[in-house]
DSSP file (Angstrom, degrees, kcal/mol; ACC not computed):
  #  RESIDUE AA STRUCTURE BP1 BP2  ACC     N-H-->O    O-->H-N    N-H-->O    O-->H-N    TCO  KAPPA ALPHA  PHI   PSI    X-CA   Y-CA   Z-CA
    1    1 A X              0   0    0      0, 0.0     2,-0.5     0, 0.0     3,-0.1   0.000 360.0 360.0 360.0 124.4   29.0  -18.3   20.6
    2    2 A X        -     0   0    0      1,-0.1     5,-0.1     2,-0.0     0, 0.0  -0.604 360.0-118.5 -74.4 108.0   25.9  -16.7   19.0
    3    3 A X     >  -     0   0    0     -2,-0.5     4,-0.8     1,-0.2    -1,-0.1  -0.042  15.6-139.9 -70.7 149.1   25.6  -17.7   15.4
    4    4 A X  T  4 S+     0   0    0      1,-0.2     4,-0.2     2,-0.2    -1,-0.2   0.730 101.2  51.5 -89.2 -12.4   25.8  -14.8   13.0
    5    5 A X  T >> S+     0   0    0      1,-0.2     3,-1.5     2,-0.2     4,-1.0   0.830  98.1  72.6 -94.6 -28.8   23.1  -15.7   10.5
    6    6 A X  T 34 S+     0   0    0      1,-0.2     3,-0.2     2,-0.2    -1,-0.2   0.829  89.6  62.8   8.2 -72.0   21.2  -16.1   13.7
    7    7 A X  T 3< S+     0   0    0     -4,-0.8    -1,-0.2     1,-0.2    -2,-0.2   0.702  98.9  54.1 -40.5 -46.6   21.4  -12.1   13.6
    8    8 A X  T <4  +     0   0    0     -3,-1.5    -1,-0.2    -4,-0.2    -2,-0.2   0.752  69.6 107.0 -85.7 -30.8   19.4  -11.6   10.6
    9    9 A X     <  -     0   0    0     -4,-1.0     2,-0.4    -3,-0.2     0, 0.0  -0.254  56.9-154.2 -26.3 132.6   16.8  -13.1   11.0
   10   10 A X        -     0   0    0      2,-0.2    -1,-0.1     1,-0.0    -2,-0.1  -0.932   9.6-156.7-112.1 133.5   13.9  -10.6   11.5
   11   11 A X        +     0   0    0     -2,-0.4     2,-0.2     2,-0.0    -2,-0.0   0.487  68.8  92.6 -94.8  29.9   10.6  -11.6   13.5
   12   12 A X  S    S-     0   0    0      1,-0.1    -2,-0.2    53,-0.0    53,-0.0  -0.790  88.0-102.5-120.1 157.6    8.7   -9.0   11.8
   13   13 A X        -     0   0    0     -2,-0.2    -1,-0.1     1,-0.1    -2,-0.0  -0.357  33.4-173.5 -61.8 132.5    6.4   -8.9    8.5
   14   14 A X        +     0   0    0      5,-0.0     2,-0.1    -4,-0.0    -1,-0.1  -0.092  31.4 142.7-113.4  46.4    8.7   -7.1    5.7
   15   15 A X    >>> -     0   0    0      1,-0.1     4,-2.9     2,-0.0     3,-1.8  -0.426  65.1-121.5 -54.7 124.4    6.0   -7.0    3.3
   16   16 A X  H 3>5S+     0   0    0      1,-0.2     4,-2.4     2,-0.2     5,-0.2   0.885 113.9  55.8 -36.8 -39.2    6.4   -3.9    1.6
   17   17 A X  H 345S+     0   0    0      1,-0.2    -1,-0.2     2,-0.2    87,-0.2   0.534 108.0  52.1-100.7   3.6    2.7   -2.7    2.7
   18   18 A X  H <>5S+     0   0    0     -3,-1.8     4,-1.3     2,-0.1    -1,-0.2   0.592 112.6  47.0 -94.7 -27.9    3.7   -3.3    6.7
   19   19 A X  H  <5S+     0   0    0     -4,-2.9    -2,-0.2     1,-0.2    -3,-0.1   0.918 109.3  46.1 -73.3 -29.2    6.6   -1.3    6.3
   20   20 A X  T  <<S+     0   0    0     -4,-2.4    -1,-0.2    -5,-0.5    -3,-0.1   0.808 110.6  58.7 -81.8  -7.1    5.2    1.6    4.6
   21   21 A X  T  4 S+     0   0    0     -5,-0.2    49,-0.6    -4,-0.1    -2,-0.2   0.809  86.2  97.0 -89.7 -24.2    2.5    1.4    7.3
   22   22 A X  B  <  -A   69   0A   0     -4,-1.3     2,-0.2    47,-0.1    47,-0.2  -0.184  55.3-174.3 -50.8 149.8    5.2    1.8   10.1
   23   23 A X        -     0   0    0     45,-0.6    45,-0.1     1,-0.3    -2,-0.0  -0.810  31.8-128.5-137.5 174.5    5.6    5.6   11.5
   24   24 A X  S    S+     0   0    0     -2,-0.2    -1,-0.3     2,-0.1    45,-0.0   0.977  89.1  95.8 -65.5 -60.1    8.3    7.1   14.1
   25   25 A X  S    S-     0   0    0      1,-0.2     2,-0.7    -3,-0.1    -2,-0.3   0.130  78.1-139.8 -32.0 112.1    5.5    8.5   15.9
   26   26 A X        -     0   0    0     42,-0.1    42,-0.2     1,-0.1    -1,-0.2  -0.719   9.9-114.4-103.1 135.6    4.7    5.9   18.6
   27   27 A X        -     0   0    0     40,-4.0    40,-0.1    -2,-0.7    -1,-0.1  -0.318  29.5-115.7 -49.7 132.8    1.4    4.8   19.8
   28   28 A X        -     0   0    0      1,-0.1    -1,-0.0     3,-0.1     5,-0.0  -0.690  25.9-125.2 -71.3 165.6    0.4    5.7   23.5
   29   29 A X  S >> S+     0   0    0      2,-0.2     3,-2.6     1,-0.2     4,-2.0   0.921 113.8  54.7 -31.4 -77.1    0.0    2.0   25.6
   30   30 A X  H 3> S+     0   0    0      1,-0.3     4,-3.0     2,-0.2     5,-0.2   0.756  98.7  52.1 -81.4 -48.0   -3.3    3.4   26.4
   31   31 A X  H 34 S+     0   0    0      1,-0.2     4,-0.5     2,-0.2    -1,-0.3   0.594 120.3  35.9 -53.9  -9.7   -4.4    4.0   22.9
   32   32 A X  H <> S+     0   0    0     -3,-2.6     4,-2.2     2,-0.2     5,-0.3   0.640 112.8  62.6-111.1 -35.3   -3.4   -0.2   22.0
   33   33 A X  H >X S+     0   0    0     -4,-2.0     4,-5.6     2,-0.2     3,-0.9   0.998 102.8  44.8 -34.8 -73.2   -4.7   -0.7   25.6
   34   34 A X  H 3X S+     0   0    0     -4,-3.0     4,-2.9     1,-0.3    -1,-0.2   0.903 115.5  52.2 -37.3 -50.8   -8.5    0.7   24.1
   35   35 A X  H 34 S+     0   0    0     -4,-0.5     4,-0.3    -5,-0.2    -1,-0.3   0.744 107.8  48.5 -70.5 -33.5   -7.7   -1.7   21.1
   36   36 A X  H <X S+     0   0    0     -4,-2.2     4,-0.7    -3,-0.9    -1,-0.2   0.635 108.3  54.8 -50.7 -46.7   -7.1   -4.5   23.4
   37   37 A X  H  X>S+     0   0    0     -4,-5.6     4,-4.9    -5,-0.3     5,-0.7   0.921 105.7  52.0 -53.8 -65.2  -10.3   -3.7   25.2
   38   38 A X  H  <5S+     0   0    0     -4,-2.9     4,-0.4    -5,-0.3    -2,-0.2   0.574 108.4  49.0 -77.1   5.1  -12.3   -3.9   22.2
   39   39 A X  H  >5S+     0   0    0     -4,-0.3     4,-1.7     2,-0.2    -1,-0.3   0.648 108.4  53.7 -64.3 -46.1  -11.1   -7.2   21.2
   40   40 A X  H  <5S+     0   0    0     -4,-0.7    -2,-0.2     2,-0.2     7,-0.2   0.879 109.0  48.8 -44.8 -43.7  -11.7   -8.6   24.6
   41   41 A X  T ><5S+     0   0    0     -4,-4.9     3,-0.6     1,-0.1    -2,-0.2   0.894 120.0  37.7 -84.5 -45.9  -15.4   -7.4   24.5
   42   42 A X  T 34<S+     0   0    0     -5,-0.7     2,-1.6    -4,-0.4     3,-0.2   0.905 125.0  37.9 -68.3 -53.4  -16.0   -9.0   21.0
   43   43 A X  T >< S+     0   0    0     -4,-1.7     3,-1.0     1,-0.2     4,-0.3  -0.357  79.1 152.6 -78.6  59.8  -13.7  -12.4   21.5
   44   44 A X  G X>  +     0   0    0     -2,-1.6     4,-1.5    -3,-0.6     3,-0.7   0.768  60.9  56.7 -63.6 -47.7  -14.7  -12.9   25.2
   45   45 A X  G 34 S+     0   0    0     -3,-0.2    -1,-0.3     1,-0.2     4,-0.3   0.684 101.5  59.9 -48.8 -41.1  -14.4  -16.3   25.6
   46   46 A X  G <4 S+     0   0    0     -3,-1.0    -1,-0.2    42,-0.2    -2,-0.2   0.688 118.5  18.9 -86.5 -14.0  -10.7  -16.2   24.5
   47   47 A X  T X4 S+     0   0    0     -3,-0.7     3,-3.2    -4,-0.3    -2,-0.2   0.593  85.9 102.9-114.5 -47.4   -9.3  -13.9   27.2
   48   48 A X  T 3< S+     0   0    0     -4,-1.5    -3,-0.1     1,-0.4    -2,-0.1   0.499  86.4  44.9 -64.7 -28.0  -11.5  -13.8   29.9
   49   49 A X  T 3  S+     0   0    0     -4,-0.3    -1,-0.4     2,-0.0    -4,-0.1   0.398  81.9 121.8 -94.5  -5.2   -9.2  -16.4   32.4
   50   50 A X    <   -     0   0    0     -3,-3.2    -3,-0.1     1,-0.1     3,-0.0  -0.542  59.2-136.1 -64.9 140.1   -5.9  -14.7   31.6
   51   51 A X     >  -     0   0    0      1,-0.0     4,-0.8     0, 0.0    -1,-0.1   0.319  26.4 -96.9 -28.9-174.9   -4.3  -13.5   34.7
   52   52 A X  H  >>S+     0   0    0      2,-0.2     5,-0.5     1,-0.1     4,-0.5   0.849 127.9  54.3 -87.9 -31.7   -2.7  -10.1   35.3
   53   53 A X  H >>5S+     0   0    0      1,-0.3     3,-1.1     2,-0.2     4,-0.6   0.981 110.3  50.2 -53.7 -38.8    0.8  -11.7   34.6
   54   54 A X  H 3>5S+     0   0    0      1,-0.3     4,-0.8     2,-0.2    -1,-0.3   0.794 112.5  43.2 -76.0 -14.5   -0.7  -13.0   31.1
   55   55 A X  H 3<5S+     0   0    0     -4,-0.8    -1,-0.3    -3,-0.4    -2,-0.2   0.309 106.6  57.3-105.0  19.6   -2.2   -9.7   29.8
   56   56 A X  H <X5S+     0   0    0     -3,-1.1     4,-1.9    -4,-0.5     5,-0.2   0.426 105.9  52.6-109.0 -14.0    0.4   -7.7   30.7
   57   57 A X  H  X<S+     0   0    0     -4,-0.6     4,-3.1    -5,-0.5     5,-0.3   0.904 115.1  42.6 -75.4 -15.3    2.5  -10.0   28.5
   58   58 A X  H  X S+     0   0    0     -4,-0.8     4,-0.8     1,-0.2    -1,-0.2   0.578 108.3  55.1-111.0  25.4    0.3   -9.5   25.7
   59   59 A X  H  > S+     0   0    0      2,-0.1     4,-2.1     3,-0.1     5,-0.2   0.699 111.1  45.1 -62.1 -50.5   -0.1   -6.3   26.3
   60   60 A X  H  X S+     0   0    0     -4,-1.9     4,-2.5     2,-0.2     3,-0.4   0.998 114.5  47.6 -50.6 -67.1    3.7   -6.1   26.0
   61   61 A X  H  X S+     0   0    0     -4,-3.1     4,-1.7     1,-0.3     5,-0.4   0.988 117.8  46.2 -45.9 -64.2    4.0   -8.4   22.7
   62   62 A X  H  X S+     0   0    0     -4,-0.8     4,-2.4    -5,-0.3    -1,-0.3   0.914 108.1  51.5 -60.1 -23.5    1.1   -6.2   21.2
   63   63 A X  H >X S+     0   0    0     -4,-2.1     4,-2.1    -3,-0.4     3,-1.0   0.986 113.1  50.0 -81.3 -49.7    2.6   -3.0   22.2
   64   64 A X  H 3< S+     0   0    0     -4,-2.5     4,-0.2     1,-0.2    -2,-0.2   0.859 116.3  39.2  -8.6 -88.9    6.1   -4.3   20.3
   65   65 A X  H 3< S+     0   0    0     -4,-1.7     3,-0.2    -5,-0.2    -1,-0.2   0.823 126.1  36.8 -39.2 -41.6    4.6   -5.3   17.3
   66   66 A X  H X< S+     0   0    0     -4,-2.4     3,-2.6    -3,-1.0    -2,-0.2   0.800  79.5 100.7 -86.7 -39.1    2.2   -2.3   17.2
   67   67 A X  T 3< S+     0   0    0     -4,-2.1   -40,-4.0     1,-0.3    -1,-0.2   0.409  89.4  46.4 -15.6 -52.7    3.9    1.0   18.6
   68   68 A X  T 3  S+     0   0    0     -3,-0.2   -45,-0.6    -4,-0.2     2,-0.4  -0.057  83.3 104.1-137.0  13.2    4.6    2.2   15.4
   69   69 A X  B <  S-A   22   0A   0     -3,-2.6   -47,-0.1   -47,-0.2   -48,-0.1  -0.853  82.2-102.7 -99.8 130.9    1.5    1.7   13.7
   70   70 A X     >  -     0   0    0    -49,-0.6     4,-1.2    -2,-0.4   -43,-0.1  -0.247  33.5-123.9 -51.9 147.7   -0.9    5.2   13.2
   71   71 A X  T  4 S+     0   0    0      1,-0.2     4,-0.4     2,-0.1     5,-0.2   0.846 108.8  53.6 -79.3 -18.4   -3.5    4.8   15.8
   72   72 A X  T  > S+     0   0    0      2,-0.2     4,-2.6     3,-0.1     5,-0.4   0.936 107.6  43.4 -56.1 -53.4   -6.0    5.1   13.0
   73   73 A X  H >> S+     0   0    0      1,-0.2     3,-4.8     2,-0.2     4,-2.0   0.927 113.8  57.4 -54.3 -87.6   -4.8    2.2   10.5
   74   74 A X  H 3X S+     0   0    0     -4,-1.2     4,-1.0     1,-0.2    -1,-0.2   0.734 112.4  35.7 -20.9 -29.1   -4.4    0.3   13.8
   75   75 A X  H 3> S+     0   0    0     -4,-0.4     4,-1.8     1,-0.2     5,-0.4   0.817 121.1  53.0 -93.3 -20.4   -8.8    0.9   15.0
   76   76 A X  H <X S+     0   0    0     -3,-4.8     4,-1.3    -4,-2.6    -2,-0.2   0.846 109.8  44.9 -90.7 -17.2   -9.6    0.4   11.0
   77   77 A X  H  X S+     0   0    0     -4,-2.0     4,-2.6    -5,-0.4     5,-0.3   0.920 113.1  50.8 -87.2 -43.6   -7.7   -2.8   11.1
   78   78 A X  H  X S+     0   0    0     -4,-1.0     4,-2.7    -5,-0.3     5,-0.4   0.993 114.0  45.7 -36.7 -61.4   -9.4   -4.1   14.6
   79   79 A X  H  X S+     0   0    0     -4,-1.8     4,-2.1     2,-0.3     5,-0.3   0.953 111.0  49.0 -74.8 -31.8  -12.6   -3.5   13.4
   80   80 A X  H  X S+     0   0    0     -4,-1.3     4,-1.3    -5,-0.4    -1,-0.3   0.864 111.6  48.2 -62.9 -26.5  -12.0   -5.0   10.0
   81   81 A X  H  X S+     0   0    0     -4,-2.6     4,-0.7    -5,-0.2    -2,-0.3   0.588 116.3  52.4 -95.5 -12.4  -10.4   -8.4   11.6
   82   82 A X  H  < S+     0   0    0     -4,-2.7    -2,-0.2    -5,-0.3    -3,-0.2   0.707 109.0  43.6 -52.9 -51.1  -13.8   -8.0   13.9
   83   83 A X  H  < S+     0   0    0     -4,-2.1    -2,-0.2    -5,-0.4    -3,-0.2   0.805 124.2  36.6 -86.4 -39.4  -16.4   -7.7   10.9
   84   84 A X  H  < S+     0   0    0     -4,-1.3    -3,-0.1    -5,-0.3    -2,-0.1   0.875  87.4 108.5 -86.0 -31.8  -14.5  -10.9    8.7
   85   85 A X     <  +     0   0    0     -4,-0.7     5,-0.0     1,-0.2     6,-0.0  -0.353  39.3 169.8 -62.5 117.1  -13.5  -13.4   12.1
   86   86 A X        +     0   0    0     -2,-0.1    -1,-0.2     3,-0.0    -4,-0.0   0.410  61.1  57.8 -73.9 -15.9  -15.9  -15.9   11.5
   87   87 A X  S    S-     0   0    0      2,-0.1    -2,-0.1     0, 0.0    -1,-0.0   0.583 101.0-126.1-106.6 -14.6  -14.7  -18.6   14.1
   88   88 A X        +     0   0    0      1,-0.2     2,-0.3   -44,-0.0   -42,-0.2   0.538  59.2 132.7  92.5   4.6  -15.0  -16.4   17.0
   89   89 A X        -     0   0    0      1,-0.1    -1,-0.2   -44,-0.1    -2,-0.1  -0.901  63.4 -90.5-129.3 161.1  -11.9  -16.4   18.5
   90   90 A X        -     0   0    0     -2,-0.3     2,-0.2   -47,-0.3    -1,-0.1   0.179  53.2-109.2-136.6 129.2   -9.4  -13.6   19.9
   91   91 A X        -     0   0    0     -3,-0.1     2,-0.4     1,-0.0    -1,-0.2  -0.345  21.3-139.3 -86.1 135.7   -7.0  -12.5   17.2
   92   92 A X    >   -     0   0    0     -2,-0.2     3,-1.6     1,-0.1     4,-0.3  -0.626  39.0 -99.5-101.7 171.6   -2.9  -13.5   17.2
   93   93 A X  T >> S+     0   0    0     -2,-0.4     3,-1.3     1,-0.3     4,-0.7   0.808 118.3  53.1 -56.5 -35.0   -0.6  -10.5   16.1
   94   94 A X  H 3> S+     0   0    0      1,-0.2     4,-1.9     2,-0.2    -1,-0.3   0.820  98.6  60.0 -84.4 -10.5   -0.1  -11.6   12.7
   95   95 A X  H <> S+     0   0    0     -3,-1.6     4,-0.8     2,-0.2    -1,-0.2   0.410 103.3  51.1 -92.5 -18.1   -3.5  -11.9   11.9
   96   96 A X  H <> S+     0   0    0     -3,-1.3     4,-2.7    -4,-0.3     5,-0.3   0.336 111.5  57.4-110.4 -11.4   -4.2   -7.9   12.7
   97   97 A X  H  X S+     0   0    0     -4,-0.7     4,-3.5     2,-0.2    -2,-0.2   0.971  99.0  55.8 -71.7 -60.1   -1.0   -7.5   10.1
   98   98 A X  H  X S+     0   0    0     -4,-1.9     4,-3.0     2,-0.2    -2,-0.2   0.906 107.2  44.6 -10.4 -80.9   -2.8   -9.1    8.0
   99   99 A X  H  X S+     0   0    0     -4,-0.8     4,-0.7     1,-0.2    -2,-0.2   0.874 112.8  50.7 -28.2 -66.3   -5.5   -6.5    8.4
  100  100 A X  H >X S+     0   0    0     -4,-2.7     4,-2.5     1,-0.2     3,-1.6   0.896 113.0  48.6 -81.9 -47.5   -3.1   -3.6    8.2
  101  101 A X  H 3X S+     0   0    0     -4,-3.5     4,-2.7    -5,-0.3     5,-0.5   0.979 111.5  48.0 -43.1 -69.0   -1.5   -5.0    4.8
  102  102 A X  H 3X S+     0   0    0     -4,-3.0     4,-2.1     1,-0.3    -1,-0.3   0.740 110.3  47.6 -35.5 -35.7   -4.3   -5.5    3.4
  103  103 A X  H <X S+     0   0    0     -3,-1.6     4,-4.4    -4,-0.7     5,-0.3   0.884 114.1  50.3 -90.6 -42.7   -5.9   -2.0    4.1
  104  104 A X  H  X S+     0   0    0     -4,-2.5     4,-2.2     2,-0.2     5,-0.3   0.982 107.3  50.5 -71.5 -46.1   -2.7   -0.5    2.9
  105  105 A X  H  X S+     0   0    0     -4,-2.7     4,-1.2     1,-0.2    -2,-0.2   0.901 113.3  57.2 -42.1 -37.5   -2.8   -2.8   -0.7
  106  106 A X  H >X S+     0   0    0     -4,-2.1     4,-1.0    -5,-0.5     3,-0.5   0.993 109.8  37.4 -42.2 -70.6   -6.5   -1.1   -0.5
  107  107 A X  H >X S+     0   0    0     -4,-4.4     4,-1.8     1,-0.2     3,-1.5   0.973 113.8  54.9 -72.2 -50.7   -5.3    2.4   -0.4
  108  108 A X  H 3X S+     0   0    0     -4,-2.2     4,-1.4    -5,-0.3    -1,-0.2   0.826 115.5  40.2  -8.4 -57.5   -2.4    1.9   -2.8
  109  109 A X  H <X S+     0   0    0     -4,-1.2     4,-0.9    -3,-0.5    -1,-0.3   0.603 113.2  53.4 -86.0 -18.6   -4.9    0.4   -5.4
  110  110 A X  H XX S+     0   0    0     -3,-1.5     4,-3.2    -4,-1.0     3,-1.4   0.932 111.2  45.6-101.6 -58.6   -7.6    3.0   -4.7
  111  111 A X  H 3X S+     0   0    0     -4,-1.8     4,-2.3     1,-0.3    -2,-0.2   0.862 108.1  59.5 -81.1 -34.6   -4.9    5.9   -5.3
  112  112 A X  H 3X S+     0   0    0     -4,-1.4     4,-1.8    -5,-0.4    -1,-0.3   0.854 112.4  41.0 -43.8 -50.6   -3.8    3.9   -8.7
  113  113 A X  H << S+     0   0    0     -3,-1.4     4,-0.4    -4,-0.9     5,-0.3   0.931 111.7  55.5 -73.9 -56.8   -7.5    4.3   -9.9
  114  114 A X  H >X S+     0   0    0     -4,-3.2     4,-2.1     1,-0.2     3,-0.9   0.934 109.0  42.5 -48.2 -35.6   -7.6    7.6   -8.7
  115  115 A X  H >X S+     0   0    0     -4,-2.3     4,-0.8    -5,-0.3     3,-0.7   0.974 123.1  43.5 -69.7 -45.6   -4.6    8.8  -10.7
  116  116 A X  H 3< S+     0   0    0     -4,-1.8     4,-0.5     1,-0.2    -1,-0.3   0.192 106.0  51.4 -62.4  13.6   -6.0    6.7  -13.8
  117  117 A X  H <> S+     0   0    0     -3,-0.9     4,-0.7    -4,-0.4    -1,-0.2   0.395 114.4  49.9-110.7   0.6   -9.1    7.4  -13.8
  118  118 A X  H <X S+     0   0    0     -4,-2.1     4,-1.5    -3,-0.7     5,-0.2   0.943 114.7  48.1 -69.1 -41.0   -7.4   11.6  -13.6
  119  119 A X  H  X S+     0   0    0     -4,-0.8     4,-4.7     2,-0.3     5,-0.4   0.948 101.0  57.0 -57.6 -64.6   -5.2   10.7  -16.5
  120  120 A X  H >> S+     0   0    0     -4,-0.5     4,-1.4     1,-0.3     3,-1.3   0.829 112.4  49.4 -49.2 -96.6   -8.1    9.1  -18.6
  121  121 A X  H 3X S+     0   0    0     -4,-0.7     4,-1.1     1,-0.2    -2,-0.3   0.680 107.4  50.6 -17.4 -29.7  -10.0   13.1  -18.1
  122  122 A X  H 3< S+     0   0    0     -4,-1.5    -1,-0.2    -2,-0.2    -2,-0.2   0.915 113.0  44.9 -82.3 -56.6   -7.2   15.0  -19.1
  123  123 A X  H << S+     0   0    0     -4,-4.7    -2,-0.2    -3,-1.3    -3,-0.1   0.842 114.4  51.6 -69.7 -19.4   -6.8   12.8  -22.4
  124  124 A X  H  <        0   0    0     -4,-1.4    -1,-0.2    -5,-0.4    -2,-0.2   0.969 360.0 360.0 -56.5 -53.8  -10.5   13.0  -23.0
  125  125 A X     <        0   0    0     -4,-1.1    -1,-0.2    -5,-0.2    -2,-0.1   0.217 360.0 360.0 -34.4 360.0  -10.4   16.5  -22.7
Protein backbone atom coordinates (compact mmCIF):
# COMPACT_ATOMS: atom_id res chain seq x y z
CA UNK A 1 0.00 0.00 0.00
CA UNK A 2 1.46 3.37 -1.19
CA UNK A 3 1.54 5.86 1.68
CA UNK A 4 -0.56 8.87 1.01
CA UNK A 5 1.65 11.66 2.43
CA UNK A 6 4.07 9.86 0.14
CA UNK A 7 1.86 11.59 -2.70
CA UNK A 8 2.64 15.06 -1.79
CA UNK A 9 5.65 15.31 -1.76
CA UNK A 10 6.95 17.33 -4.81
CA UNK A 11 10.55 16.82 -6.22
CA UNK A 12 10.51 20.22 -7.74
CA UNK A 13 11.70 23.83 -6.50
CA UNK A 14 8.31 25.69 -5.45
CA UNK A 15 10.03 28.86 -4.87
CA UNK A 16 7.72 31.40 -6.03
CA UNK A 17 10.43 32.78 -8.69
CA UNK A 18 10.73 28.88 -10.34
CA UNK A 19 7.19 28.77 -10.69
CA UNK A 20 6.54 32.05 -12.22
CA UNK A 21 9.51 31.12 -14.53
CA UNK A 22 7.56 27.87 -15.72
CA UNK A 23 5.55 28.32 -19.23
CA UNK A 24 3.06 25.75 -21.07
CA UNK A 25 5.10 26.26 -24.05
CA UNK A 26 7.58 23.36 -24.05
CA UNK A 27 11.13 23.46 -24.92
CA UNK A 28 12.26 21.47 -28.11
CA UNK A 29 14.89 18.36 -26.84
CA UNK A 30 17.19 19.93 -29.32
CA UNK A 31 17.11 23.37 -27.99
CA UNK A 32 18.13 21.78 -24.05
CA UNK A 33 20.25 19.33 -26.29
CA UNK A 34 22.42 22.87 -27.55
CA UNK A 35 22.39 23.75 -23.69
CA UNK A 36 23.76 20.45 -22.92
CA UNK A 37 26.39 20.88 -25.53
CA UNK A 38 27.59 24.02 -24.13
CA UNK A 39 28.02 22.72 -20.73
CA UNK A 40 29.86 19.82 -21.96
CA UNK A 41 32.40 22.15 -23.92
CA UNK A 42 32.98 24.41 -20.80
CA UNK A 43 32.90 21.39 -17.88
CA UNK A 44 34.77 18.82 -20.08
CA UNK A 45 36.31 16.84 -17.65
CA UNK A 46 32.94 16.04 -15.98
CA UNK A 47 31.12 14.35 -18.85
CA UNK A 48 33.53 13.29 -21.25
CA UNK A 49 33.40 9.21 -20.09
CA UNK A 50 29.60 9.09 -19.92
CA UNK A 51 28.30 6.49 -22.22
CA UNK A 52 25.35 6.75 -24.58
CA UNK A 53 23.08 5.02 -21.90
CA UNK A 54 24.29 7.88 -19.29
CA UNK A 55 23.60 10.96 -21.44
CA UNK A 56 20.60 9.94 -22.61
CA UNK A 57 19.54 9.69 -18.89
CA UNK A 58 20.62 13.08 -18.31
CA UNK A 59 19.36 14.23 -21.10
CA UNK A 60 16.01 12.78 -19.99
CA UNK A 61 16.30 14.17 -16.20
CA UNK A 62 17.31 17.63 -17.76
CA UNK A 63 14.64 17.62 -20.26
CA UNK A 64 12.00 16.85 -17.10
CA UNK A 65 13.13 19.43 -15.01
CA UNK A 66 13.61 21.96 -17.84
CA UNK A 67 10.73 21.58 -20.61
CA UNK A 68 8.90 24.27 -19.43
CA UNK A 69 11.41 26.74 -18.99
CA UNK A 70 11.55 29.79 -21.91
CA UNK A 71 14.40 28.81 -24.02
CA UNK A 72 15.88 32.24 -23.29
CA UNK A 73 15.84 32.36 -19.28
CA UNK A 74 17.15 28.72 -19.78
CA UNK A 75 20.72 30.07 -22.23
CA UNK A 76 20.81 33.30 -19.77
CA UNK A 77 20.86 30.99 -16.85
CA UNK A 78 23.72 28.46 -18.49
CA UNK A 79 25.82 31.13 -19.19
CA UNK A 80 25.43 32.78 -15.86
CA UNK A 81 26.14 29.33 -13.89
CA UNK A 82 29.24 29.34 -16.57
CA UNK A 83 30.62 32.90 -15.78
CA UNK A 84 30.24 32.31 -11.53
CA UNK A 85 31.34 28.13 -11.45
CA UNK A 86 34.55 28.62 -9.90
CA UNK A 87 35.42 24.82 -9.11
CA UNK A 88 35.15 23.76 -12.64
CA UNK A 89 32.90 21.14 -12.55
CA UNK A 90 29.64 20.17 -14.72
CA UNK A 91 26.50 21.67 -13.14
CA UNK A 92 23.55 19.34 -11.20
CA UNK A 93 19.91 20.46 -11.97
CA UNK A 94 19.33 22.33 -9.02
CA UNK A 95 22.25 24.41 -9.33
CA UNK A 96 20.89 25.88 -13.02
CA UNK A 97 17.47 26.53 -10.75
CA UNK A 98 19.42 28.34 -8.82
CA UNK A 99 20.42 30.46 -11.83
CA UNK A 100 16.87 30.79 -13.14
CA UNK A 101 15.59 31.97 -9.56
CA UNK A 102 17.92 34.16 -9.17
CA UNK A 103 17.59 35.85 -12.67
CA UNK A 104 13.86 35.98 -12.11
CA UNK A 105 14.41 37.78 -8.23
CA UNK A 106 16.71 40.11 -10.69
CA UNK A 107 13.92 41.07 -13.02
CA UNK A 108 11.31 41.35 -10.32
CA UNK A 109 13.60 43.86 -8.42
CA UNK A 110 14.68 45.64 -11.59
CA UNK A 111 10.80 46.19 -12.56
CA UNK A 112 10.22 47.37 -8.65
CA UNK A 113 12.88 50.21 -9.42
CA UNK A 114 11.54 50.80 -12.56
CA UNK A 115 8.01 51.47 -11.30
CA UNK A 116 9.57 53.63 -8.29
CA UNK A 117 11.79 55.32 -9.75
CA UNK A 118 8.30 56.24 -12.40
CA UNK A 119 6.38 57.06 -9.40
CA UNK A 120 9.18 59.37 -7.81
CA UNK A 121 8.83 61.63 -11.61
CA UNK A 122 5.33 61.93 -11.61
CA UNK A 123 5.40 63.32 -7.84
CA UNK A 124 8.26 65.57 -8.75
CA UNK A 125 6.42 66.80 -11.51
Amino acid sequence: MECESFKAISLYSTSKEWLSAQTNVLMPLEKLNAQLLILQTAFPLSVRNYDEYEFKALQSLWYEIFKNVPEELMNEAVKRFIITERKGFFPSPGQIVGCIEDIMRNREAEKLERLLAGRLTKEAE
